[in-house]
C-alpha beads as a LAMMPS data file, in Angstrom:
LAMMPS data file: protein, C-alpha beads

100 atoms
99 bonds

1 atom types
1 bond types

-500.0 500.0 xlo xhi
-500.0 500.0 ylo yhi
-500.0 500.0 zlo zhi

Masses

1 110.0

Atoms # bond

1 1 1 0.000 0.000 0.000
2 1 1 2.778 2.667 0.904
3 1 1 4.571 1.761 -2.434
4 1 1 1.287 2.547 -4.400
5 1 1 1.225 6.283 -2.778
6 1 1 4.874 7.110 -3.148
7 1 1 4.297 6.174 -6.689
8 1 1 1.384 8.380 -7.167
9 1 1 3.348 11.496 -5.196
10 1 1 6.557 11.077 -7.661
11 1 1 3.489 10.899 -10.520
12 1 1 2.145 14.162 -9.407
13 1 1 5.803 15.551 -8.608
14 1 1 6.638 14.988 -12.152
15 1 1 3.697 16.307 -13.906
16 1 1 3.952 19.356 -11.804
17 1 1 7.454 19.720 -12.756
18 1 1 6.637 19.121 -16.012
19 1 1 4.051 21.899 -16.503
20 1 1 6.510 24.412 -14.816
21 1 1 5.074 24.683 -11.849
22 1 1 8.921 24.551 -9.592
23 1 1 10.240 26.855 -12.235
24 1 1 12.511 29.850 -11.018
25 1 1 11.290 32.774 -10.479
26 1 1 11.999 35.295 -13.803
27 1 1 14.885 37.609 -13.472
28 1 1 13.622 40.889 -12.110
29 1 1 12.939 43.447 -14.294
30 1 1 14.461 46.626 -14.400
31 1 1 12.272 49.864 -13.885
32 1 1 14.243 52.078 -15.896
33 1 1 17.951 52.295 -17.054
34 1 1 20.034 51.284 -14.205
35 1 1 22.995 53.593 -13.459
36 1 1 26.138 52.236 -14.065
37 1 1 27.859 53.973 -11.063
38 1 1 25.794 53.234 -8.138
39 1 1 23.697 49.660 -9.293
40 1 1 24.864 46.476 -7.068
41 1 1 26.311 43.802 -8.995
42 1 1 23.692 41.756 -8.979
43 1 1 21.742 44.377 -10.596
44 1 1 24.168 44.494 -13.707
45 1 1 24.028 40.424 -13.617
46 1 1 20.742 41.098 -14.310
47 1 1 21.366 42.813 -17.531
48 1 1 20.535 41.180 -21.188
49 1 1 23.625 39.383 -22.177
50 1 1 25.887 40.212 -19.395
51 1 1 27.653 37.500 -17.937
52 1 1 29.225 37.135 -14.063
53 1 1 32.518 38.637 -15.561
54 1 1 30.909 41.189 -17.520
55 1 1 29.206 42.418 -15.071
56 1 1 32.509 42.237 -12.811
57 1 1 34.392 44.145 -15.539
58 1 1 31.683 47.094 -15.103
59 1 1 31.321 47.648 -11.388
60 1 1 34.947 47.312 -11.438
61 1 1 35.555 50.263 -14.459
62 1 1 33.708 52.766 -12.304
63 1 1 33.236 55.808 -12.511
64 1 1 31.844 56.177 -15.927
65 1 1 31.295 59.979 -17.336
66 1 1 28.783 58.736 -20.258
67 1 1 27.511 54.749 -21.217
68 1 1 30.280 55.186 -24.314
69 1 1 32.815 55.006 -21.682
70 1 1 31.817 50.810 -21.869
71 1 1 32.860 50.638 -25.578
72 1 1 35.689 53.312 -25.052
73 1 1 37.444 51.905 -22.253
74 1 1 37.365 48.406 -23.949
75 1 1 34.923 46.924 -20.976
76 1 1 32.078 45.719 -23.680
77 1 1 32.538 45.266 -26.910
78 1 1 30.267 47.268 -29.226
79 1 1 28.011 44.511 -30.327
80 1 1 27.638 43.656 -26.304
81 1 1 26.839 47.669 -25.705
82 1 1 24.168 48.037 -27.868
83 1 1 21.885 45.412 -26.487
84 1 1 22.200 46.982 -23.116
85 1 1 22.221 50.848 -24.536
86 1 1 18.919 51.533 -23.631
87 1 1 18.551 50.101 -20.207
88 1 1 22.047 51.927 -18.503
89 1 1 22.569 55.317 -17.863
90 1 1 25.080 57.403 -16.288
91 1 1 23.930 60.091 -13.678
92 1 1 26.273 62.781 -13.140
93 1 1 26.834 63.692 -9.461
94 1 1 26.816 67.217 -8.465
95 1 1 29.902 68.173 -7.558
96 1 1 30.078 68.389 -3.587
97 1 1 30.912 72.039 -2.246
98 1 1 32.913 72.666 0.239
99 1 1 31.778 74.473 3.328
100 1 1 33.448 78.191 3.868

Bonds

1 1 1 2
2 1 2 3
3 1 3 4
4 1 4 5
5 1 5 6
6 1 6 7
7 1 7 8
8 1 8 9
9 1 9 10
10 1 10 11
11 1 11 12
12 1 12 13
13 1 13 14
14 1 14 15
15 1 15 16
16 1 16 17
17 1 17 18
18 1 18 19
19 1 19 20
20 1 20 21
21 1 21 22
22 1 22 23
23 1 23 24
24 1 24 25
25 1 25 26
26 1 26 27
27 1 27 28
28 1 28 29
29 1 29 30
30 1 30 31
31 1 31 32
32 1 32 33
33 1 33 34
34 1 34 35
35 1 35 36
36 1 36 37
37 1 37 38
38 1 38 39
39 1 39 40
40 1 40 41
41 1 41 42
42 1 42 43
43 1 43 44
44 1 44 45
45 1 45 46
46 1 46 47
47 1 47 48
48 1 48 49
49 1 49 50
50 1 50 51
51 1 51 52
52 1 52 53
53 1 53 54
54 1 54 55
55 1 55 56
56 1 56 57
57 1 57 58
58 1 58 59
59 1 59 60
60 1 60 61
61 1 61 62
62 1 62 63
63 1 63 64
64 1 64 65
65 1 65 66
66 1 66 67
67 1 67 68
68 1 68 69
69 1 69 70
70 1 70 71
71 1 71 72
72 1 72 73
73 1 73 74
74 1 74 75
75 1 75 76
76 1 76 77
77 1 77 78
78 1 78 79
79 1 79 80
80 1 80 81
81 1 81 82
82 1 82 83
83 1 83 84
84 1 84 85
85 1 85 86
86 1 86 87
87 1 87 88
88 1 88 89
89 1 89 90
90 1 90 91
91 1 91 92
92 1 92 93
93 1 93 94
94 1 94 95
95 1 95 96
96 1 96 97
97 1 97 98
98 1 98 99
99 1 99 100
């Protein structure tokens, strides 16, 4: 008798399984363009296309004065920087003044 139920619970294990029900959760999505200076790694993981390294390769390049500075500074190639274009950005700080 207890070999008949483990064989139905693997049988309903598998067909959940099988219609994606233990799937992963999606990567989150992005709101807007991320900016390249102050997102977490994980966030650039996160990215279309960008590999662990990649992503590595960015945080570690900061700070960036424009999203060219990928391509310019050799971190992406070009064909890796323009499916990413449109969801970076680069924020430029304001300058911090000093007290008198």
């Amino acid at each position: 008798m207890r070999l008949g139920r483990f064989r139905w619970l693997a049988l309903v294990l598998l067909l959940l399984a099988g219609c994606g029900f233990f799937r992963r959760a999606p990567p989150r999505s992005v709101g807007g363009p991320i900016d390249l200076n102050t997102a977490s790694l994980d966030e650039v993981e996160q990215l279309p296309g960008i590999t662990p390294s990649m992503a590595q390769r960015i945080v570690a390049g900061r700070p960036y004065n424009d999203v060219d500075d990928l391509v310019d500074r050799k971190i992406l190639s070009n064909r890796e920087y323009q499916r990413l274009k449109n969801r970076v950005a680069v924020r430029k700080s304001e300058p911090k003044k000093s007290g008198s």
